[in-house]
C-alpha positions in Angstrom: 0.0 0.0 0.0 1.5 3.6 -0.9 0.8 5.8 2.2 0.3 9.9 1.9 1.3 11.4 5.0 2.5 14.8 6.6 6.4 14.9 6.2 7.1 17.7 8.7 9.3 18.2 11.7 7.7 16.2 14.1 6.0 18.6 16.8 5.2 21.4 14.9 1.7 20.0 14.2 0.3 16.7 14.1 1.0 14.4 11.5 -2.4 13.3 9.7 -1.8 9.8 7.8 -3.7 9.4 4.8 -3.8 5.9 2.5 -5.2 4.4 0.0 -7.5 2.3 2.5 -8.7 5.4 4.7 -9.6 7.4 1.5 -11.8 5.8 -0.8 -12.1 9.1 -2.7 -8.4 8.9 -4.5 -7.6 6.3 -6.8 -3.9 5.7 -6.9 -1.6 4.3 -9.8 1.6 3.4 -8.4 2.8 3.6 -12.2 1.9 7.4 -12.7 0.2 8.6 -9.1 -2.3 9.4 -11.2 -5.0 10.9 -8.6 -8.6 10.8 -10.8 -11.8 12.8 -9.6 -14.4 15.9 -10.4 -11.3 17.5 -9.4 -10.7 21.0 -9.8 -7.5 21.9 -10.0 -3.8 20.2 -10.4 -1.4 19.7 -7.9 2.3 20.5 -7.8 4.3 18.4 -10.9 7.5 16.9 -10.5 9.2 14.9 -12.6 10.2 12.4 -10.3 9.8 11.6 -6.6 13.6 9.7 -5.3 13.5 8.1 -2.3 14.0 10.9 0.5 11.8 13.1 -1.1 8.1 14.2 -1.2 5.6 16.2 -3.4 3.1 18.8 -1.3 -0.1 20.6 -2.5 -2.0 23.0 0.1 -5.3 21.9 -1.0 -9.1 23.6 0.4 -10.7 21.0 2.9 -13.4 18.9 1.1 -11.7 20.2 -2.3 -10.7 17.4 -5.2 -7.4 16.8 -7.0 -6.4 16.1 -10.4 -2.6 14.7 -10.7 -1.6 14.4 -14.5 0.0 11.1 -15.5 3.7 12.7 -15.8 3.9 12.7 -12.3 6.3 9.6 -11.9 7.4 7.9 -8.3 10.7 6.4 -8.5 10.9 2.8 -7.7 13.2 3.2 -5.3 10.5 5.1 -3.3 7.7 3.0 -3.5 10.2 0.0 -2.9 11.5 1.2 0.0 8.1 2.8 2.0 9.2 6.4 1.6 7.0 8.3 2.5 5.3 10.6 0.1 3.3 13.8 0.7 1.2 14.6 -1.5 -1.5 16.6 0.2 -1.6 18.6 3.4 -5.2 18.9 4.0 -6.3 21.6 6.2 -8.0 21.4 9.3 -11.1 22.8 10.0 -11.9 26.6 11.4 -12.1 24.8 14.7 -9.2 23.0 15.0 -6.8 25.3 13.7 -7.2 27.2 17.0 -5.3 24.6 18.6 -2.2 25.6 16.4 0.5 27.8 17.0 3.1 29.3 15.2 4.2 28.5 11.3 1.4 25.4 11.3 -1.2 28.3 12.4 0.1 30.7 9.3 -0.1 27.6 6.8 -3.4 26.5 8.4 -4.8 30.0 8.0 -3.6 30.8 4.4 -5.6 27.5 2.9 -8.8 29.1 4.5 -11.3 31.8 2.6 -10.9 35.1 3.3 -14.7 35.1 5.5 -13.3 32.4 7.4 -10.3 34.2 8.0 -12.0 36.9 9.4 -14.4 35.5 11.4 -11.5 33.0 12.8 -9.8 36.0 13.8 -13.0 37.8 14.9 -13.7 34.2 17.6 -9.8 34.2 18.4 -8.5 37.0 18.8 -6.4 35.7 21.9 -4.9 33.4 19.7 -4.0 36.0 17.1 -2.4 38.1 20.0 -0.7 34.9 21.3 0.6 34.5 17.9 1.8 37.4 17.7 3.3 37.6 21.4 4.9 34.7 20.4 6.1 34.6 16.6 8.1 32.0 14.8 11.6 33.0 13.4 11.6 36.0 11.4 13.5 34.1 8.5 10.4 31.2 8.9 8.0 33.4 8.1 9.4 35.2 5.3 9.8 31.6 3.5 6.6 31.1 4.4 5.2 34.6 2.9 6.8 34.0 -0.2 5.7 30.5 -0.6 2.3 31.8 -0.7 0.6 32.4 -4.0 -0.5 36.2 -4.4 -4.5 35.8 -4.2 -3.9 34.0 -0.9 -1.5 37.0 0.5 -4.2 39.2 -0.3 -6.7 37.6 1.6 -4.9 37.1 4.2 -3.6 40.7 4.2 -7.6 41.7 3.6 -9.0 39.3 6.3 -6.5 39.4 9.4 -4.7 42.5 8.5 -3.8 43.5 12.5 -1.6 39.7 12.1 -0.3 40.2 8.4 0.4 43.8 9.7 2.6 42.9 12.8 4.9 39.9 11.7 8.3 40.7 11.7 9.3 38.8 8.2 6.8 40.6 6.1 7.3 43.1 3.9 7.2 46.5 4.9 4.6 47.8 2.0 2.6 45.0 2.9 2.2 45.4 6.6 2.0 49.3 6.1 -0.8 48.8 4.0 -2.6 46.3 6.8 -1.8 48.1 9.8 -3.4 51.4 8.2 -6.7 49.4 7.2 -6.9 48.0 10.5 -6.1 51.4 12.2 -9.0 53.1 10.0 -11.3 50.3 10.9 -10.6 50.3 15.0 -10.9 54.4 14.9 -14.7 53.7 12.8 -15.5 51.1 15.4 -14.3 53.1 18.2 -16.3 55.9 16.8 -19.3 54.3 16.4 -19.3 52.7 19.9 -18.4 55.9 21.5 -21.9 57.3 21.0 -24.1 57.3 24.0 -25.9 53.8 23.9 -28.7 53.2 27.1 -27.5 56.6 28.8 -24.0 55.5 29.6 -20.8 57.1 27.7 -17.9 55.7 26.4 -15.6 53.9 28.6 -12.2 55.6 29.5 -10.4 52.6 28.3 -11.9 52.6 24.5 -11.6 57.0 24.9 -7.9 56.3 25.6 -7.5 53.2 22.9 -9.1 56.3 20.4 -6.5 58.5 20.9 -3.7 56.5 20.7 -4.9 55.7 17.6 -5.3 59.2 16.7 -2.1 60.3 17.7 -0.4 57.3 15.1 -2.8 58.3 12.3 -1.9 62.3 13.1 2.2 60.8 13.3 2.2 59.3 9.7 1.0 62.1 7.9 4.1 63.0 6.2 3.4 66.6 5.1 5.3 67.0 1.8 8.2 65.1 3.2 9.8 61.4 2.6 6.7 58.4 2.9 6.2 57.4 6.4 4.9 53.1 7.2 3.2 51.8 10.1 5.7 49.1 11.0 3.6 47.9 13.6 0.7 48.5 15.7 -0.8 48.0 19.2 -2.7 49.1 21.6 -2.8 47.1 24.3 -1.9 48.8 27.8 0.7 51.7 26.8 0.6 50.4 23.1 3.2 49.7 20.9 4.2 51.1 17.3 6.9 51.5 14.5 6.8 53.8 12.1 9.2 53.8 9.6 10.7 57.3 8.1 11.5 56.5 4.4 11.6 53.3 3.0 12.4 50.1 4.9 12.5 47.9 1.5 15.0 49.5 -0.2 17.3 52.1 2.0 21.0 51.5 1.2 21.2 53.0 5.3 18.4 51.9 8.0 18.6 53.3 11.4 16.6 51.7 14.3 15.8 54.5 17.1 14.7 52.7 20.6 13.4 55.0 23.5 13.7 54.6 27.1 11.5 55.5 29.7 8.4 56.9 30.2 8.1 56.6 26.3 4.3 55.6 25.4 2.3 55.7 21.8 -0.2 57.7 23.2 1.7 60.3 24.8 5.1 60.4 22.7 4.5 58.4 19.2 4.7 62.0 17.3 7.2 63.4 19.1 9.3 60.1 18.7 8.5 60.6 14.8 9.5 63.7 14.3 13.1 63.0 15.8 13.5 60.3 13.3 12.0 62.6 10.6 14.8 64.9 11.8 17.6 62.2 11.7 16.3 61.0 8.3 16.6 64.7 7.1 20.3 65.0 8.6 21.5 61.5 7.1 20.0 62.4 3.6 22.2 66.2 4.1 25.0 64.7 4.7 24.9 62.4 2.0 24.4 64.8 -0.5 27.4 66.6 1.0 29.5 64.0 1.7 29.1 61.3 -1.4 27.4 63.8 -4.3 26.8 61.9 -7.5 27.1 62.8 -11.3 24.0 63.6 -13.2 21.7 60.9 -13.9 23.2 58.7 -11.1 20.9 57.7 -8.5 22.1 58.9 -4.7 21.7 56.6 -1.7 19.0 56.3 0.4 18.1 56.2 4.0 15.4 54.6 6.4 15.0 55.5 10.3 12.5 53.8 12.2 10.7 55.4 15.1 10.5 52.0 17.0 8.1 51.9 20.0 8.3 47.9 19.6 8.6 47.3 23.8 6.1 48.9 27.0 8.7 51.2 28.8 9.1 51.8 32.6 7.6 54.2 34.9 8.4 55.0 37.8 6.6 52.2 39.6 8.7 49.6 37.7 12.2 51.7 36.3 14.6 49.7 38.6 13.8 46.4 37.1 14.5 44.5 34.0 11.4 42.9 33.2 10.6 45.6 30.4 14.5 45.6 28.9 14.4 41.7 28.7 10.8 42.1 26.7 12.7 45.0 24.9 15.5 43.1 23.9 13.3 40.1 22.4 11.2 42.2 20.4 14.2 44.5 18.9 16.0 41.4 17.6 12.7 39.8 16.3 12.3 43.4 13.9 15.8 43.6 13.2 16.0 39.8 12.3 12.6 40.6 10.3 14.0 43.5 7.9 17.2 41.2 7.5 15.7 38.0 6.7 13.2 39.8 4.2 16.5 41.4 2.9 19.0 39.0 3.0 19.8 39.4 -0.8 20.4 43.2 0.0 21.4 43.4 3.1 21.7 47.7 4.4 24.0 49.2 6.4 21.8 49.1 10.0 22.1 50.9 12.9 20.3 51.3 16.2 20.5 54.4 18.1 19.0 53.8 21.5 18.5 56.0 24.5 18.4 55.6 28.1 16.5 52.1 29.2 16.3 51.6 25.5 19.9 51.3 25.1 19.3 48.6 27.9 17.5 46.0 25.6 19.6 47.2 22.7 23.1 46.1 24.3 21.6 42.5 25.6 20.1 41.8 22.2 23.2 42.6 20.5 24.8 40.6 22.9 22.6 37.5 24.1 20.9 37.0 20.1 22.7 35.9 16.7 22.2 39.0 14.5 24.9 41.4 14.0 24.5 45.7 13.3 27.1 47.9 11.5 26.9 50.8 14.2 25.1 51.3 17.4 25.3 54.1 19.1 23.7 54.8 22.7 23.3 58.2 24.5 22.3 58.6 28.6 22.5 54.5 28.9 22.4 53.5 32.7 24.5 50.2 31.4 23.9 46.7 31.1 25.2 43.1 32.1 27.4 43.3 29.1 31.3 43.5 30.3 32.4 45.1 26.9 32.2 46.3 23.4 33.5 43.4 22.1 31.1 41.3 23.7 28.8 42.9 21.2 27.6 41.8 17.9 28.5 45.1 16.2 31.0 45.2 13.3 34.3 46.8 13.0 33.7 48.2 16.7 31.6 50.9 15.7 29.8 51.3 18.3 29.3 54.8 20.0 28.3 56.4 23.9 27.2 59.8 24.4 26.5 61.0 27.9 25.6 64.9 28.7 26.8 67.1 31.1 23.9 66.9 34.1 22.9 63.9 32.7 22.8 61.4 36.2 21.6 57.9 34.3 24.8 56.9 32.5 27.2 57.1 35.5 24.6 55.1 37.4 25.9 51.8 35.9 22.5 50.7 37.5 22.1 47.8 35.6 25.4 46.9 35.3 28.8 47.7 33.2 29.2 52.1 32.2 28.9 51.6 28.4 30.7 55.3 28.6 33.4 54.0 31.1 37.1 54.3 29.0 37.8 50.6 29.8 34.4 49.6 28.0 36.4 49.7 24.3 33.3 52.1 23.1 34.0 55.4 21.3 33.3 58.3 23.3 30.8 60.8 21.1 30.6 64.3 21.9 27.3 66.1 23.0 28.5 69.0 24.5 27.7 71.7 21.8 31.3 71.9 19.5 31.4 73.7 16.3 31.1 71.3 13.5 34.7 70.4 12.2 33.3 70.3 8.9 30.9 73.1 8.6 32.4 75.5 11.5 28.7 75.9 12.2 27.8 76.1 15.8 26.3 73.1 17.4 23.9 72.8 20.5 24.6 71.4 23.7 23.0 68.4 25.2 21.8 69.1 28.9 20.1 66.5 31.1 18.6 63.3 30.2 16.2 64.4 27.4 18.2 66.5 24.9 20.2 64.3 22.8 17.7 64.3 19.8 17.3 67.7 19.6 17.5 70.0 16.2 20.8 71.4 16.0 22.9 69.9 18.4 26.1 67.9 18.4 24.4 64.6 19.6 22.1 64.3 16.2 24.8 65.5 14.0 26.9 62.8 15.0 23.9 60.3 15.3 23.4 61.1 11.4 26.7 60.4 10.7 27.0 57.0 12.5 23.8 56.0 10.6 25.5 56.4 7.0 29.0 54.7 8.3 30.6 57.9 8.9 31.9 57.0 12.1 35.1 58.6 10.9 33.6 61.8 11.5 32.1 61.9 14.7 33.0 64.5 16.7 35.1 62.8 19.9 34.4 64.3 23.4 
């Protein structure tokens, strides 16, 4: 008997044996495989099936197949029980609850775009478990761009708060989703907010309403380079990315990582506009620094105002519960851009402040992916020993730390990234005239002024974004 089962690693999902005795339906020719029926469409062709390999078609439950006759099994196969997959038949609306990470994405993509919905409508914990808990950033990049277009669309049309949020998918994609789920949360939020039975709109969905607003009033670009919605969330404090420029293509992509007290609600413009700021900076200094001929196409840039991780407050800043949560979710988006770019890899950077720089120096440390610069300003330090100890090339990586600024001699979570014995190059903020320019630059005072227009800090955090590292102003 020639048995049809699921071929993949064991525990990602259960494997579902299908034969010739338990489906009446199929009619199998060892000879030619050839599968006869109603059938409506053909599965995938192959010449030949060695032993140690399989044929797969995602097929709709209840749907029929039609093999032609030029699909051959080897010999060998049949002679030796390999096993060969032919189908992997989804499960029901019901069971695919019970799935998690890529099995749930497959599962999902075989169903129609209503049952989509309405799966994500009855489950919308295990959407937000999903997404709380992805699968590898390079997994489901593979698994996007397995997908045939029709069925990206309808899962980008049906579910597009989970298309919109996985780290792996590309960025035109998930702009596009987290913008038509944005518009339809603000309409829903609306429409509930009216007075229903004499009672007023709760302060939870008032507060939910304006966060959205303040993301939708943050990626209105004015005239200026195209701004994404990276990512979206408003649970608790919320969470959001917003990209300045474009992710997909930038030769230079700077990641920008707050630190506390930082929330969507109350700082998701603000946080934009800095990186709007950078963004204009890097692209000046381009033009300055590398001009092109006529006709020749300049460089680009990309700076992402990331808001990916819930910062602390005062009830919870001496504890790093929030950095470790920090630090998982800035690998999974840096992993994401790279593994959707890994034929075209950009020069990346983060630029991290305060707690942010925190969760940047243990992800750069404690996960596999490497940076081309980091730079942090007012860090309070981290576990990390060293700048060596991090996964940043060619040891570019960059402190700041401002006069009246009491956080980055703290060393309160550990090693003084600004410390001479950490191997990091000290970057000045204290308000020098530009050595290129001989225009004067501002000072950075305090915790709070290292993005500000003008000053020493951004001009060297421009430059460290473009691999200008060389001409960063020392302390």
């Amino acid at each position: 008997m020639l048995e049809l089962h699921d071929c993949r690693a064991a525990g990602s999902r259960r494997c579902d044996r299908v034969s010739e005795g338990t489906i009446p339906e199929l009619l199998f020719d060892v000879a030619a495989l050839l599968i006869t029926s109603a059938a409506i469409r053909p599965a995938a062709e192959a010449s030949s099936a060695p032993a140690g390999s399989s044929i797969s078609q995602v097929v709709a439950a209840g749907a029929t197949v039609n093999v032609p006759a030029t699909v051959l099994i080897s010999p060998a196969a049949v002679s030796h029980a390999v096993p060969i997959s032919v189908f992997e038949v989804p499960q029901a609306p019901s069971q695919v609850s019970s799935l998690t990470g890529i099995a749930l994405l497959s599962a999902l993509s075989t169903l129609p775009s209503e049952e989509v919905a309405s799966f994500a409508s009855a489950h919308a914990g295990v959407i937000a478990g999903l997404l709380a808990n992805p699968p590898a950033a390079n997994e489901v990049t593979s698994w996007w761009s397995s997908l045939a277009t029709s069925a990206r669309d309808s899962l980008a049309t049906s579910a597009p708060h989970l298309v919109g949020n996985l780290d792996g998918v590309p960025t035109t994609v998930r702009n596009d989703a987290n913008r038509t789920w944005v518009t339809q949360s603000m309409v829903a939020l609306k429409a509930g907010s009216r007075v229903v039975g004499g009672r007023a709109l709760s302060l939870d969905t008032k507060y939910e309403l304006h966060m959205l607003t303040q993301v939708h009033t943050a990626l209105a670009s004015k005239g200026g380079p195209q701004r994404s919605l990276l990512s979206i969330d408003t649970t608790g404090q919320g969470k959001a990315a917003i990209v300045i420029g474009n992710l997909d293509t930038a030769d230079y992509v700077t990641y920008m990582v707050p630190g506390m007290f930082f929330t969507v609600d109350g700082q998701v413009k603000d946080w934009t506009a800095d990186a709007d700021d950078l963004y204009t900076q890097q692209v000046a200094w381009l033009n300055r620094l590398d001009p092109v001929a006529p006709g020749q196409k300049q460089k680009t840039v990309a700076v992402v105002a990331w808001m990916g991780y819930q910062t602390p407050d005062l009830t919870d800043i001496g504890s790093l519960d929030l950095a470790n949560k920090g630090r998982d979710a800035l690998a999974r988006v840096v992993e994401g851009m790279q593994a959707e770019r890994a034929a075209d890899l950009p020069y990346t950077t983060i630029v991290a402040h305060s707690y942010g720089s925190t969760a940047a120096l243990m992800a750069l440390n404690e996960y596999n992916f490497s940076v081309n610069a980091l730079a942090v300003v007012g860090s309070p330090g981290s576990s990390v020993q060293s700048a060596k100890d991090l996964h940043v090339q060619n040891g570019n990586v960059f402190v700041g730390a401002a006069a009246w600024d009491p956080v980055p001699s703290s060393a309160w979570f550990g090693s003084d990234p600004a410390s001479a014995s950490y191997g990091a190059n000290a970057m000045g903020v204290s308000g020098q005239r530009d050595a290129i320019t001989g225009k004067p630059l501002g000072a950075s005072i305090g915790h709070n002024e290292y993005f500000d227009k003008g000053s020493e800090s951004i001009r060297n955090l421009a430059l460290i974004g473009i691999g200008r590292g060389d001409l960063v102003m020392k302390k």
